[in-house]
N, C-alpha and C positions, 0 to 999 in steps of 0.2 A: 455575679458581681465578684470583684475580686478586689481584696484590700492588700496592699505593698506596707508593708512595717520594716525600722532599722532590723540590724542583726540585735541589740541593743535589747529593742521593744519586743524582739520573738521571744530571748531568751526570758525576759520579766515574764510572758505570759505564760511561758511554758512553764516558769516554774510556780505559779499566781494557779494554773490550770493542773498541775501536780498536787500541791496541799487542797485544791479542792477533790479531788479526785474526779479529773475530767481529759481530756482534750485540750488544746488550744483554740484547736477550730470550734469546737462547742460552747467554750468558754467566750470568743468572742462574738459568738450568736446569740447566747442567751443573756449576755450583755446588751447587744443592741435592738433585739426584741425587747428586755425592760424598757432602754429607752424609750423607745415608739409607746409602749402600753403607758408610759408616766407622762408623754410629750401629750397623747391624747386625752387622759385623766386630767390632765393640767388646763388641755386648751376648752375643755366642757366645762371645768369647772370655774372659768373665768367664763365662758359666756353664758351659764347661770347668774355667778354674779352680776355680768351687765345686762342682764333682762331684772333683775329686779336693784334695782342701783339705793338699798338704802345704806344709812351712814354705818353701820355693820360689814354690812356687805364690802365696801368702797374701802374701811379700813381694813378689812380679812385681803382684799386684792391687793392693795397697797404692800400690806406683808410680804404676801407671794410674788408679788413682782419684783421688791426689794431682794427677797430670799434669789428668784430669779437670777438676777445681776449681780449679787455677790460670789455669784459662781465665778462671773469674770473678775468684778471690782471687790479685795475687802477692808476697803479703806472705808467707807462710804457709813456715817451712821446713820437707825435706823429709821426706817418715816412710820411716823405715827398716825 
């Protein structure tokens, strides 16, 4: 696979990949490995929640789904 970044977005990560003491190329792996490992933690632990749908449950999701979408939206306030 191969990702295309501006000149812009190399230099941020080279330097992002500097004070950590790594790579670039590492830094953006072990980046998008967390994704994947948080994206799957996330999708088990909502279909826990909807095998046992009590009013606990339904609010803890609601958070998370809220939390979810305020990654894109942060206007939105929050659902109880």
């Amino acid at each position: 696979m191969q990702v295309h970044f501006t000149r812009e977005q190399l230099a941020q990560l080279s330097q992002i990949a500097t004070h950590a003491g790594t790579d670039p190329e590492h830094l953006v792996k072990d980046a998008a490995l967390r994704l994947v490992e948080e994206d799957a933690k996330f999708r088990a632990a909502v279909r826990r929640a909807l095998s046992r749908p009590t009013g606990e449950s339904l609010t803890t999701m609601k958070r998370w789904l809220h939390a979810l979408s305020g990654a894109c939206t942060r206007n939105e306030p929050p659902v109880d």
